[in-house]
Backbone as CSV, one residue per row, in Angstrom:
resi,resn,N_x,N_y,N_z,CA_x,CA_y,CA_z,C_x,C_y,C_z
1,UNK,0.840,-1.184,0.000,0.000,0.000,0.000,0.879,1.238,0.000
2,UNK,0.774,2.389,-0.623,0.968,3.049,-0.900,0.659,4.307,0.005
3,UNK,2.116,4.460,0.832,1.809,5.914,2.373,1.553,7.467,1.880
4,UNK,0.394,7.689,1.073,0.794,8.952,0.326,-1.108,9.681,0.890
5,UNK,-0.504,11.148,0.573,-1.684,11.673,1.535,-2.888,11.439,0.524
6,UNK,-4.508,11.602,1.314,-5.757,11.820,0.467,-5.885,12.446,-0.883
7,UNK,-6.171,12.098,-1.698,-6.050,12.887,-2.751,-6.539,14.054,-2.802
8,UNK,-7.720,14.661,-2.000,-7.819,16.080,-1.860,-7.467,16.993,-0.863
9,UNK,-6.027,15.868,-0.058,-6.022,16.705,1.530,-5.265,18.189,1.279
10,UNK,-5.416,18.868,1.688,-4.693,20.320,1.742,-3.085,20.183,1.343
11,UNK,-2.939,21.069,0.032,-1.233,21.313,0.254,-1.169,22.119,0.163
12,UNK,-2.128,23.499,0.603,-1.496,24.956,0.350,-2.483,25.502,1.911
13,UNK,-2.002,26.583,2.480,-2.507,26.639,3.338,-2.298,28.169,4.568
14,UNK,-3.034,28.529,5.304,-2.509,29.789,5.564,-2.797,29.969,7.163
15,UNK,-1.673,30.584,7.595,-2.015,30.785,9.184,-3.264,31.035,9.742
16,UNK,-3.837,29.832,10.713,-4.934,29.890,11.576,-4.757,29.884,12.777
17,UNK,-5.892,30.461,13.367,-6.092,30.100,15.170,-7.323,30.177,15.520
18,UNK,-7.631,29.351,16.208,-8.789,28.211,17.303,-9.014,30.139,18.169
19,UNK,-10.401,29.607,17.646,-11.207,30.387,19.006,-10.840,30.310,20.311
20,UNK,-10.816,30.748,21.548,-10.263,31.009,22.796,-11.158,29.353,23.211
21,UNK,-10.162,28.822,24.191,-10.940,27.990,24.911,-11.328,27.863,26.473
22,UNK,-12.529,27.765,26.687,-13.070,27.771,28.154,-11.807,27.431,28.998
23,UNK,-11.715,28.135,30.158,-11.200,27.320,31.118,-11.737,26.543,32.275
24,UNK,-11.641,25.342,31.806,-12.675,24.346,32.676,-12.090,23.713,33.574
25,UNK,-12.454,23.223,34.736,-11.120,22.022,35.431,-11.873,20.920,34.508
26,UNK,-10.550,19.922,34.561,-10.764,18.742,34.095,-11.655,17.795,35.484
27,UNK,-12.187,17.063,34.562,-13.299,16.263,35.155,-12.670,14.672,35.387
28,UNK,-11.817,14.463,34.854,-11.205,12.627,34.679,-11.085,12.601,36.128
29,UNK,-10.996,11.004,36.172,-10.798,10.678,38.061,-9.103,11.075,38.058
30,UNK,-8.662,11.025,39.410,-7.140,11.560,39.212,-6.180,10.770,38.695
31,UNK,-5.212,11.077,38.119,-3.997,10.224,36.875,-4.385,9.940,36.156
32,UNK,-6.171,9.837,35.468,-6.431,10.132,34.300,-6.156,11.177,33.149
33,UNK,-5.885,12.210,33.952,-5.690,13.544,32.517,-4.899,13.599,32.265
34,UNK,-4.684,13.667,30.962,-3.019,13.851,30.518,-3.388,15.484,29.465
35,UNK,-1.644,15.704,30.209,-1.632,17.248,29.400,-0.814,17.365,28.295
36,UNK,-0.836,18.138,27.478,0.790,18.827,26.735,0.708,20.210,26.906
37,UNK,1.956,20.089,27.443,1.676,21.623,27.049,1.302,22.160,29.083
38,UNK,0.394,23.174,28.796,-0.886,23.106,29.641,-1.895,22.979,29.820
39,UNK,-2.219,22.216,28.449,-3.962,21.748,27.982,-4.472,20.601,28.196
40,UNK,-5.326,20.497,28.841,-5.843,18.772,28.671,-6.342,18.285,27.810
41,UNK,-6.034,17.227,27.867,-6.338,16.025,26.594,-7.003,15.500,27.149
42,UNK,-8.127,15.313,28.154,-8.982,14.514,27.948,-10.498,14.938,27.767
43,UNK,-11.214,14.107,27.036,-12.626,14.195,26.727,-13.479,15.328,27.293
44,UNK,-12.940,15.522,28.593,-13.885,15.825,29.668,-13.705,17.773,29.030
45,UNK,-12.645,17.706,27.984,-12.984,19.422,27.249,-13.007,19.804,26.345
46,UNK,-13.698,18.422,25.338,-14.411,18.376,24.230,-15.877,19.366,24.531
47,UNK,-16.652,19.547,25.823,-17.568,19.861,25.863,-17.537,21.453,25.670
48,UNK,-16.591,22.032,26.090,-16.784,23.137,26.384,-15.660,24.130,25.114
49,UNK,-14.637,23.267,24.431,-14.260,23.577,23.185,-14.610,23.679,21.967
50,UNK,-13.726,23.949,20.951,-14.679,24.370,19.588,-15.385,22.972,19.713
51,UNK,-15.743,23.236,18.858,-16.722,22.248,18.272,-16.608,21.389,17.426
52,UNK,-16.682,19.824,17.749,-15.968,18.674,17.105,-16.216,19.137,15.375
53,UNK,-14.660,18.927,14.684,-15.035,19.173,13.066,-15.429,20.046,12.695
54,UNK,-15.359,21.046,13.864,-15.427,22.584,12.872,-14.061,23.618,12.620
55,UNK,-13.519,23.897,11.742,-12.189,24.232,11.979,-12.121,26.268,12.630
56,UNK,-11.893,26.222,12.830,-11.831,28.079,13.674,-11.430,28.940,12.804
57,UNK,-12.107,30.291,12.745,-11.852,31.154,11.894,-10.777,31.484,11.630
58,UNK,-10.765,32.027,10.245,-9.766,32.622,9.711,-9.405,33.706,9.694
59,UNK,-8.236,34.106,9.993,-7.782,35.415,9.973,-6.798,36.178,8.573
60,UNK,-7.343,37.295,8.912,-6.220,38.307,7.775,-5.038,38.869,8.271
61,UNK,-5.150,38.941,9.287,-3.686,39.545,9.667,-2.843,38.380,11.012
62,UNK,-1.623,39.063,11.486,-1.316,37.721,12.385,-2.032,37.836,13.443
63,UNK,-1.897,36.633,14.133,-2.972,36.094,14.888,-1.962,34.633,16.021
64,UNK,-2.462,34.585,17.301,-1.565,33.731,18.218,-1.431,32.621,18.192
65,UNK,-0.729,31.835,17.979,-0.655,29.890,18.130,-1.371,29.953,16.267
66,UNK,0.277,30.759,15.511,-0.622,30.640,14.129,0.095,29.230,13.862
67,UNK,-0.812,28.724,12.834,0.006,27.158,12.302,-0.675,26.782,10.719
68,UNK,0.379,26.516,10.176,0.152,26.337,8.365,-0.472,25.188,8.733
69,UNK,-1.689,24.832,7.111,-2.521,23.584,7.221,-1.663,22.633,7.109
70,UNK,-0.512,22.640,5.915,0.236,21.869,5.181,0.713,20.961,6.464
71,UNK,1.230,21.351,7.781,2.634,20.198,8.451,1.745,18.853,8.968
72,UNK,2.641,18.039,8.904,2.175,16.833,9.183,3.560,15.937,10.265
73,UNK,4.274,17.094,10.243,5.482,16.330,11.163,5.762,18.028,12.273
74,UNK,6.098,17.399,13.027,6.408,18.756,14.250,7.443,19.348,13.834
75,UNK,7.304,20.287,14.197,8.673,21.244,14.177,9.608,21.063,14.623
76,UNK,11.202,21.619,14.162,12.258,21.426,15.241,12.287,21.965,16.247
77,UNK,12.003,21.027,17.452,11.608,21.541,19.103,12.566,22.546,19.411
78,UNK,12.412,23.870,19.923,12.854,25.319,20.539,13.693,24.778,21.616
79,UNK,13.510,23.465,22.158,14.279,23.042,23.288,13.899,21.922,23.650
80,UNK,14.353,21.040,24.830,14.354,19.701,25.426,12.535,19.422,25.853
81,UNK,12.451,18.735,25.409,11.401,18.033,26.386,10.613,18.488,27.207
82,UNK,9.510,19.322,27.848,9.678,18.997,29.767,8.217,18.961,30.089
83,UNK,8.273,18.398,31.590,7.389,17.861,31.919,6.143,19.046,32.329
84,UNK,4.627,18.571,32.280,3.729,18.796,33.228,2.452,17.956,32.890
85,UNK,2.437,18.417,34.385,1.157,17.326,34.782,1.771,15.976,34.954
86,UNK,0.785,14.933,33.955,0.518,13.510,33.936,1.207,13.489,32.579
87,UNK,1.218,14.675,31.879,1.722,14.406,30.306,2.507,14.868,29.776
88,UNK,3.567,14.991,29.074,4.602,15.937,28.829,4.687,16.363,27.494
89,UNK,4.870,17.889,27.325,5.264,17.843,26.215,6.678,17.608,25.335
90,UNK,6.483,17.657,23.785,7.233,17.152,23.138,7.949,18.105,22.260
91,UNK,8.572,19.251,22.924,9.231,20.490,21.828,8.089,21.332,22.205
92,UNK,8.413,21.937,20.741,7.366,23.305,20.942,6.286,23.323,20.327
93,UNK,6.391,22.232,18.701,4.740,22.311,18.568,4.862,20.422,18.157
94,UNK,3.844,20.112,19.458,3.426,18.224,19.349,2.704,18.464,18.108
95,UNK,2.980,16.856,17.954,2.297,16.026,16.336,1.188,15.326,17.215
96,UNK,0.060,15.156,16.918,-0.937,14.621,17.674,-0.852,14.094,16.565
97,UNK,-1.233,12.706,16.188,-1.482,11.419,15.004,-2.779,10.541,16.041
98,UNK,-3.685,10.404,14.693,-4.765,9.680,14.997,-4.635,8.542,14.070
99,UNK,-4.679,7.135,14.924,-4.384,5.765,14.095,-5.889,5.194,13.795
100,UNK,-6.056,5.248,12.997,-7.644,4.634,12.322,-8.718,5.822,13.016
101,UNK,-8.106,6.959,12.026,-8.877,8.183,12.272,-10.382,8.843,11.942
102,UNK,-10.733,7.561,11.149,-11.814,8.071,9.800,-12.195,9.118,9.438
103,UNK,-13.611,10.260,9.741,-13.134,11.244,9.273,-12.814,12.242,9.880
104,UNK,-11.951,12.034,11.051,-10.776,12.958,11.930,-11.822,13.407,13.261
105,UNK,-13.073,13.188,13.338,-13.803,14.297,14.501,-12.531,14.234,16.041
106,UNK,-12.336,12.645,16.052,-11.712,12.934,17.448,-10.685,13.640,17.472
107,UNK,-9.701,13.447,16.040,-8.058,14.180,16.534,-8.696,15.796,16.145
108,UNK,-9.758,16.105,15.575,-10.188,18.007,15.881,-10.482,18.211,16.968
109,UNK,-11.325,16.988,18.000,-11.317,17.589,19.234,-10.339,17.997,20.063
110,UNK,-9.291,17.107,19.978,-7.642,17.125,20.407,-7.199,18.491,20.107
111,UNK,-7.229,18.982,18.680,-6.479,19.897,18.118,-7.200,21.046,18.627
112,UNK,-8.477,21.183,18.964,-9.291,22.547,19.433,-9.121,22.476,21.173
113,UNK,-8.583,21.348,21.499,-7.664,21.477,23.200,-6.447,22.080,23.656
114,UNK,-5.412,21.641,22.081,-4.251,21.943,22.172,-3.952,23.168,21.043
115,UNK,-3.805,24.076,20.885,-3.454,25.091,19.963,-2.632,24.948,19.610
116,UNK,-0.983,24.909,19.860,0.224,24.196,19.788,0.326,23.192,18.735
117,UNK,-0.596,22.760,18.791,-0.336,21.096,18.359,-0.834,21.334,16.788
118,UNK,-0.242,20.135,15.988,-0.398,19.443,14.362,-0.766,18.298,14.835
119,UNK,-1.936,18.338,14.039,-2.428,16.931,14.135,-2.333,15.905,12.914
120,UNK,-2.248,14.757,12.589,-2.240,13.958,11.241,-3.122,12.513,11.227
121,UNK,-3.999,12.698,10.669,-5.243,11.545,10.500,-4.898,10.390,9.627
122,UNK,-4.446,9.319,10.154,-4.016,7.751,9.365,-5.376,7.369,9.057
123,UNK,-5.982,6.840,8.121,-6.479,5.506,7.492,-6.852,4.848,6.684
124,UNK,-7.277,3.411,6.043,-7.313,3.331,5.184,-8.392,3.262,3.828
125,UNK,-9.258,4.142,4.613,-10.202,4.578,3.359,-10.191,5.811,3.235
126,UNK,-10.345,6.189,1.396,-10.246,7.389,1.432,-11.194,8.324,1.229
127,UNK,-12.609,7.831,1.433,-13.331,8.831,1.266,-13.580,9.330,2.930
128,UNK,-13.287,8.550,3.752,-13.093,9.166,5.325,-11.700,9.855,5.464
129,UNK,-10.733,10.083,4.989,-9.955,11.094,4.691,-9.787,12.283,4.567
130,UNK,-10.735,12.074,3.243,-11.238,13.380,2.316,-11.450,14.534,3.435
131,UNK,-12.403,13.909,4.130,-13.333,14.511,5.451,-12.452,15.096,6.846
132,UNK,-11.661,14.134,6.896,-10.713,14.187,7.798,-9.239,15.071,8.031
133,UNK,-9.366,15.479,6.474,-8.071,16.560,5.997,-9.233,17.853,6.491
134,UNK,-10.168,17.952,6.338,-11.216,19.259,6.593,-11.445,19.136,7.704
135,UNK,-11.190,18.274,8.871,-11.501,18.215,10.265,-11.549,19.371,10.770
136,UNK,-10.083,20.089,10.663,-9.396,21.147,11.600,-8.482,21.802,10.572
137,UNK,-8.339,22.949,11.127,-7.318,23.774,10.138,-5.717,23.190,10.237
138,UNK,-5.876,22.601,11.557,-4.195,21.974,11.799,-4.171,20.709,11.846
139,UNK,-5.005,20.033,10.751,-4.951,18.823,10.812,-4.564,18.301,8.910
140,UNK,-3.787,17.380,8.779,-3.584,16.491,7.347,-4.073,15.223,7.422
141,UNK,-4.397,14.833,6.374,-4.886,13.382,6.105,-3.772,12.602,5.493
142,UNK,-3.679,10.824,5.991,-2.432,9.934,4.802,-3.379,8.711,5.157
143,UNK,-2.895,8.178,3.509,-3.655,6.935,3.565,-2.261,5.885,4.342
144,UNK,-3.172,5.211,5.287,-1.838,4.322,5.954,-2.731,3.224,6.387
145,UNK,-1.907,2.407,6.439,-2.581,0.668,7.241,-2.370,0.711,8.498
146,UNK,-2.794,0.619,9.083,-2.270,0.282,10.875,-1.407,-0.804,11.478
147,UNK,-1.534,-1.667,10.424,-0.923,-3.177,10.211,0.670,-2.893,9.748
148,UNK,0.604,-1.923,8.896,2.168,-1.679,7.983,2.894,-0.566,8.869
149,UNK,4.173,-0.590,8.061,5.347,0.974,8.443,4.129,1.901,8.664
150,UNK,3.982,2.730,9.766,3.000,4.000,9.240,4.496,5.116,9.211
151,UNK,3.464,5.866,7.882,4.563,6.801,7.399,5.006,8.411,8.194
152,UNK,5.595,7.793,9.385,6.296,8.926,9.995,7.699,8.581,11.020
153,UNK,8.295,9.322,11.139,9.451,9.204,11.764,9.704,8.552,13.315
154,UNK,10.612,7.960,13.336,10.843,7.538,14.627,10.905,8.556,15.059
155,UNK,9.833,8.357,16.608,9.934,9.671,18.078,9.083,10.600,17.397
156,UNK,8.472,10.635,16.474,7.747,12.089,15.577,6.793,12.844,16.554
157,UNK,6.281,11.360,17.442,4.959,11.993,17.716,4.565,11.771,19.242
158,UNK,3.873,12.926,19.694,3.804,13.274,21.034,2.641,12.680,21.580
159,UNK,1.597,12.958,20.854,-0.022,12.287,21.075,-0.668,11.579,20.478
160,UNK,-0.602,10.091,20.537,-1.038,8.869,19.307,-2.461,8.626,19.888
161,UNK,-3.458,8.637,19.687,-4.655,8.213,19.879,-5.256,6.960,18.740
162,UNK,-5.657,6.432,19.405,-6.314,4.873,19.341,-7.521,4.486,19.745
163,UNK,-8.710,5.053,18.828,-10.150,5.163,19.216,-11.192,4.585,18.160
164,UNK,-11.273,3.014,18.986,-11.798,2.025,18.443,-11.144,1.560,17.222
165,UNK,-9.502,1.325,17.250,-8.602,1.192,15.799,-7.710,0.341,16.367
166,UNK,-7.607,-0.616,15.124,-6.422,-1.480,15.609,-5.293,-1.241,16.265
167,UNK,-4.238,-1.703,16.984,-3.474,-1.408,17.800,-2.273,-2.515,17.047
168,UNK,-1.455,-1.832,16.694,0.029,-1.952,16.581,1.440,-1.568,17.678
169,UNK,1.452,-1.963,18.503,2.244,-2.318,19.000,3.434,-1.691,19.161
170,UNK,4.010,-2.737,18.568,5.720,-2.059,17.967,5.609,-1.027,17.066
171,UNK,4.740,-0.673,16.287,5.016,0.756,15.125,4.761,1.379,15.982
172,UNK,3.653,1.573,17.029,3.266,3.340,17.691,4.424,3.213,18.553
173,UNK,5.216,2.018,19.096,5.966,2.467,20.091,7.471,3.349,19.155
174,UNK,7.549,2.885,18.186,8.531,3.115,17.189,8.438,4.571,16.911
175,UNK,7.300,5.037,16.706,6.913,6.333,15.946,6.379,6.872,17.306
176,UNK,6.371,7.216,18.596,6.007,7.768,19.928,7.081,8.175,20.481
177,UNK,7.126,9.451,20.505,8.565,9.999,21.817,8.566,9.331,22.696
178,UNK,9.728,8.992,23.541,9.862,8.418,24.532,9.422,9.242,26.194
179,UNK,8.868,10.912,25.593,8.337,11.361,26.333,6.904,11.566,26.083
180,UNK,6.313,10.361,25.159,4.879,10.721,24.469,3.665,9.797,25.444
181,UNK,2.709,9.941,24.577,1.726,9.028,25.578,0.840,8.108,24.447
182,UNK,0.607,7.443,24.559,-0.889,6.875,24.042,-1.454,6.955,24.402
183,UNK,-3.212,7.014,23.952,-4.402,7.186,24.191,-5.319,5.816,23.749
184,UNK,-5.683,5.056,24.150,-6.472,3.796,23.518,-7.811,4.001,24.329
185,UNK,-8.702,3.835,23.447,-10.092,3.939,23.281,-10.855,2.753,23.261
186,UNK,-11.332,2.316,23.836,-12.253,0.689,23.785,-13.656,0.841,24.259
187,UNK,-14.654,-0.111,23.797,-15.597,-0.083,24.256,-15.788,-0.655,25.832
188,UNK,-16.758,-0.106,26.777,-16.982,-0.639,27.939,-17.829,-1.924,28.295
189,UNK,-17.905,-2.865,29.381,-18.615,-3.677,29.093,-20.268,-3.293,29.219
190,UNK,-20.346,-2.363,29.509,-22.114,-2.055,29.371,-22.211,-1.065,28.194
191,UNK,-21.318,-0.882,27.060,-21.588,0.125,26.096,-22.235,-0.254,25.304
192,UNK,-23.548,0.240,24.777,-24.874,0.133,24.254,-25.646,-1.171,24.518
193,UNK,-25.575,-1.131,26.150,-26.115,-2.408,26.339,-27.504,-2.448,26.090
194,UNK,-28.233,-0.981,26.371,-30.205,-1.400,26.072,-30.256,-1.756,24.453
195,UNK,-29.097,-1.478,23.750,-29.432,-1.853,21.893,-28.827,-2.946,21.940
196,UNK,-27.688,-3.879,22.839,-27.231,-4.934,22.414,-27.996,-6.047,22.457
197,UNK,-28.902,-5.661,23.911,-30.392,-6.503,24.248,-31.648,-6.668,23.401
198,UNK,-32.087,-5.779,22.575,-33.397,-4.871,22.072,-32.567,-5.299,20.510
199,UNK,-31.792,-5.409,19.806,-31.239,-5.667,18.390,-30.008,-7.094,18.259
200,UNK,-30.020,-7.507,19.568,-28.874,-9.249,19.284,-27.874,-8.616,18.776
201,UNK,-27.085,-7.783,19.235,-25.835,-7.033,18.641,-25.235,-7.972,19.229
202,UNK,-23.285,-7.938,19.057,-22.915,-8.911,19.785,-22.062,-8.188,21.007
203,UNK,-21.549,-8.960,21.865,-21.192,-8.360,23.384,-20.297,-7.967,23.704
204,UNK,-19.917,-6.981,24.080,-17.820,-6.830,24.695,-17.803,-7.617,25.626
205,UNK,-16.769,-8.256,24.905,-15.512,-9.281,25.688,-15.195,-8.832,27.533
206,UNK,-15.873,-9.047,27.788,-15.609,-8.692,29.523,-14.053,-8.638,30.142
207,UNK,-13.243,-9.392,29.098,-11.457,-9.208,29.036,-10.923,-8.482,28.224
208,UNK,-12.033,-7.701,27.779,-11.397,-6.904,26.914,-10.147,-5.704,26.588
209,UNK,-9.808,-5.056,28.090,-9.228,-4.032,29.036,-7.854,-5.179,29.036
210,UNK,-8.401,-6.145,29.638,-6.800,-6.899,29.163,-6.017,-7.627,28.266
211,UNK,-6.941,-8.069,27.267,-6.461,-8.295,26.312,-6.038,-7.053,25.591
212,UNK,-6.383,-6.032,25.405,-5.746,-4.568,24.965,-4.800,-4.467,25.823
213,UNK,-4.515,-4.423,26.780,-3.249,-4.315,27.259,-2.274,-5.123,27.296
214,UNK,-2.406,-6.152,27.548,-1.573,-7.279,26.815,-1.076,-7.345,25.600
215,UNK,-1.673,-6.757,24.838,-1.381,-6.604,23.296,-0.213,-5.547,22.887
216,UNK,-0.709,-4.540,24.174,1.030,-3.619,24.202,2.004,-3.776,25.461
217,UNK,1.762,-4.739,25.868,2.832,-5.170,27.074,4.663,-4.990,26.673
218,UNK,4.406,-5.029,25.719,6.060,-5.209,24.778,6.281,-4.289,24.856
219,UNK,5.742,-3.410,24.763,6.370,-2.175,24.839,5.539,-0.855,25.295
220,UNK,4.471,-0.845,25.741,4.036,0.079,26.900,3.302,-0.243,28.072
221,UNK,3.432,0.717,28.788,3.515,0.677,30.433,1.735,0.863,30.445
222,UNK,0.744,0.483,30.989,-0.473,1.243,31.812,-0.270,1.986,32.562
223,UNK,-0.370,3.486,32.143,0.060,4.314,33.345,-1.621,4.495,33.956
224,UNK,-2.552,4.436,32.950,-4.375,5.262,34.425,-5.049,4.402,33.114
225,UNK,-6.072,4.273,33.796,-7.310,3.920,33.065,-8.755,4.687,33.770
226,UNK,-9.687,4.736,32.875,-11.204,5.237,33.480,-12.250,4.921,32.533
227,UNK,-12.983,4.893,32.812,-14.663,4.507,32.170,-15.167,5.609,32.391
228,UNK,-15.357,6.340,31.209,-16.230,7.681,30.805,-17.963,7.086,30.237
229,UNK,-19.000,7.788,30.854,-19.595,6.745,30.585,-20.883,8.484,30.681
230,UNK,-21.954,8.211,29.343,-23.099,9.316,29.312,-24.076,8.650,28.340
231,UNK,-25.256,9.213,28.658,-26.787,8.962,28.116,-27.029,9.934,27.002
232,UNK,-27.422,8.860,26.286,-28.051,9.368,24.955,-29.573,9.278,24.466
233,UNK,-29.750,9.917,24.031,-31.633,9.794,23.517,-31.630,9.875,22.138
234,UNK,-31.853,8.979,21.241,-31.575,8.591,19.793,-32.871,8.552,19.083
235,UNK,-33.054,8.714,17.581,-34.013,8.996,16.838,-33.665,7.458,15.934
236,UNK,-34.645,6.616,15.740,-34.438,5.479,14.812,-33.096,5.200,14.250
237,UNK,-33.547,6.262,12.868,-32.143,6.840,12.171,-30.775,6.970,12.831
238,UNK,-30.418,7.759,14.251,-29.543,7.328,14.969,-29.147,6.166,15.069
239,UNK,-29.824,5.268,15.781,-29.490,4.702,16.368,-29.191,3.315,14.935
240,UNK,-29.726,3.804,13.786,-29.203,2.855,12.711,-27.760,2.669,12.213
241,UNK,-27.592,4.167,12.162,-26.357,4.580,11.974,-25.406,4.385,13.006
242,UNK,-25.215,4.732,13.772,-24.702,4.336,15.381,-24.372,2.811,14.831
243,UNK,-25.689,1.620,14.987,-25.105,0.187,14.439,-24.328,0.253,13.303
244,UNK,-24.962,0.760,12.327,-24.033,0.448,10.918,-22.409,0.688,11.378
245,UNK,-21.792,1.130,12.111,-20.389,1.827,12.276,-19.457,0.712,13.156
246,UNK,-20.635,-0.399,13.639,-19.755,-1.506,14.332,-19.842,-3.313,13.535
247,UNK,-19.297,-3.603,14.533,-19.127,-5.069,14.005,-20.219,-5.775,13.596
248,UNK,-21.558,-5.466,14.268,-22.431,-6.250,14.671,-23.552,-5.804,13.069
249,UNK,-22.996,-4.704,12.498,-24.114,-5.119,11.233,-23.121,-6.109,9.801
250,UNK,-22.323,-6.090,10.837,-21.657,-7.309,9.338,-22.182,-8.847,9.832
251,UNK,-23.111,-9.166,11.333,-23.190,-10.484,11.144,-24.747,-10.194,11.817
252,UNK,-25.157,-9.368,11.314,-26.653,-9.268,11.424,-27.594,-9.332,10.370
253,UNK,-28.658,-9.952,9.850,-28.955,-9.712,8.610,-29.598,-8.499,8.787
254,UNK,-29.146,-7.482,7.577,-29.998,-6.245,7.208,-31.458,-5.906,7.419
255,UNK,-32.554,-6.752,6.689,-33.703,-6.949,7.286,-34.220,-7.210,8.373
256,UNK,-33.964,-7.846,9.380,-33.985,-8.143,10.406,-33.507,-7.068,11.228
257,UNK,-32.210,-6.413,11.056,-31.524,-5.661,11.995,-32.536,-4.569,11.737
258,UNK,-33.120,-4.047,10.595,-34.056,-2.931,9.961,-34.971,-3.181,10.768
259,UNK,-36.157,-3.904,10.769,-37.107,-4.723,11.491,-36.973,-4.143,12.930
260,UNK,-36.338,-4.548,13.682,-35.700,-4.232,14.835,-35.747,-3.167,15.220
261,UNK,-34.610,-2.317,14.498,-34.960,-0.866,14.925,-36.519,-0.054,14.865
262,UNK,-36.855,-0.648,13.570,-38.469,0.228,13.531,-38.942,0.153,14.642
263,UNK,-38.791,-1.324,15.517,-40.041,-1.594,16.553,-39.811,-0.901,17.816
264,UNK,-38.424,-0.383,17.948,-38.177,0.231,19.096,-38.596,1.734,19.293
265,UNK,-39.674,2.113,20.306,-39.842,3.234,21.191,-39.012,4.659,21.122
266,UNK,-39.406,5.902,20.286,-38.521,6.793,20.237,-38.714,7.725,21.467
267,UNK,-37.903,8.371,21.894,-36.374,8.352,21.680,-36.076,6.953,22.293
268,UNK,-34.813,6.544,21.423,-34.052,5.292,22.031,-33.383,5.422,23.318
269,UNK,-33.104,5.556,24.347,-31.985,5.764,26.028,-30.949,4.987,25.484
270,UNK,-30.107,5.293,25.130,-28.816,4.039,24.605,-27.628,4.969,26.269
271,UNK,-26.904,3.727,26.335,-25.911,4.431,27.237,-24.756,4.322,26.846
272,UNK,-23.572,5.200,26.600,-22.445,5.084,25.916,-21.318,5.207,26.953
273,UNK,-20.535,4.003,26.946,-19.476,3.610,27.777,-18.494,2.817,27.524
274,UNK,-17.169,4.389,27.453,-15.934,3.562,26.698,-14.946,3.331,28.222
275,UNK,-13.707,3.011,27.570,-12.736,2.558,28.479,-11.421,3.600,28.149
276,UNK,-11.187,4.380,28.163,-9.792,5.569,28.050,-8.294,4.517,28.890
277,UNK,-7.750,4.333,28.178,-6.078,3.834,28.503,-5.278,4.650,28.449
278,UNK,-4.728,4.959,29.108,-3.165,5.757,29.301,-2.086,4.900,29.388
279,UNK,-1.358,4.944,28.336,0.395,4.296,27.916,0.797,5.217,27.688
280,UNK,2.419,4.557,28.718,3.914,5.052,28.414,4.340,4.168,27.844
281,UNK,5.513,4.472,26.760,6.153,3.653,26.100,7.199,3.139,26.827
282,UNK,7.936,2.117,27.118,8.920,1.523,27.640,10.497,2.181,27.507
């Protein structure tokens, strides 16, 4: 396969900056949040930041934390390393990389946390690309396998996120500063349990937390884990779409799974509950 960017992702591009962001305390239980910088990275300020996949106005004249669309690799760091918080940063402007990104919403939420930061969206379809180069103004799209070389430099990258995407191992540890973090994303064992009941979806693995971690034992550490967990009220259509995006409509028959949804009670109560991992690399 061939590591080369989306065919319509941005190569020309002009200094932007992110609307101001709330200052919120973070909400994660403690040694959950990880920072760069002085921003948190976790979920808990998606709520109160831009707005997933919308990229922040543009300006005509200069403007603070400006950053070209074009980079897809960090800059040469202003200086060493250093720490804060739970998370450290990586130079002066982190590479946030999203591994099986589709069409980028999570690494824009990242990028509308961190101003600082370049973000770069891996995967391997390209019409979720397309989408994913338009995430954020500081974000690029590359078509990459998760399985293969992904195309960036050893140590490149400060913030690898892993949300609901295969997990490679040895490449993110390869391509992760040794002052970087991972982010792995999994489903919880009660995540969409009133639709897994109500549609015969099939079940998370109740070992699931360790078999993901086991899987990077070779080479990263569990530094925190937490179960982020919120209620949803869904419209049919939701909640079709919602299925279509997992495993369970490739061994469901279509009709049936259709069937199903009609008969269910609107709004749907679905409850959504993932599992957030925090890795250090070894």
């Amino acid at each position: 396969m061939t590591d080369a960017p989306a065919t319509d992702a941005p190569t020309t591009g002009h200094p932007t900056a992110d609307p101001p962001i709330p200052q919120t305390l973070c909400s994660a239980p403690t040694g959950a949040a990880v920072t760069v910088g002085d921003r948190c990275v976790c979920g808990c300020r998606a709520k109160g930041a831009q707005a997933v996949g919308r990229p922040g106005p543009r300006h005509a004249g200069p403007a603070t934390h400006t950053r070209p669309a074009t980079h897809t690799q960090p800059a040469t760091p202003a200086g060493p390393a250093t720490s804060t918080g739970t998370g450290r940063a990586v130079g002066a402007y982190p590479l946030v990389v999203d591994a099986g990104a589709g069409t980028g919403r999570h690494l824009a939420a990242v990028l509308a946390a961190l101003p600082d930061a370049v973000g770069l969206a891996l995967d391997v379809s390209k019409p979720a690309l397309r989408r994913a180069a338009r995430a954020h103004p500081r974000a690029a799209a590359a078509l990459a396998d998760t399985w293969r070389r992904l195309p960036l430099a050893d140590g490149s990258v400060s913030v690898l996120l892993d949300v609901f995407a295969p997990r490679n191992g040895a490449e993110f540890r390869r391509v992760l500063h040794p002052a970087g973090v991972l982010l792995v994303v999994t489903p919880a064992e009660d995540h969409l349990a009133e639709l897994v009941d109500a549609l015969g979806l099939l079940k998370v693995d109740p070992d699931k937390a360790d078999r993901v971690a086991g899987s990077l034992a070779d080479h990263f550490d569990r530094a925190a884990e937490s179960v982020l967990r919120a209620r949803l009220e869904l419209t049919g259509p939701e909640v079709a779409t919602l299925v279509g995006m997992g495993p369970s409509a490739r061994h469901t028959d279509p009709a049936v799974l259709a069937a199903r949804i009609a008969a269910l009670p609107e709004p749907v109560g679905v409850t959504l509950a993932v599992r957030l991992g925090v890795y250090r690399p070894r």
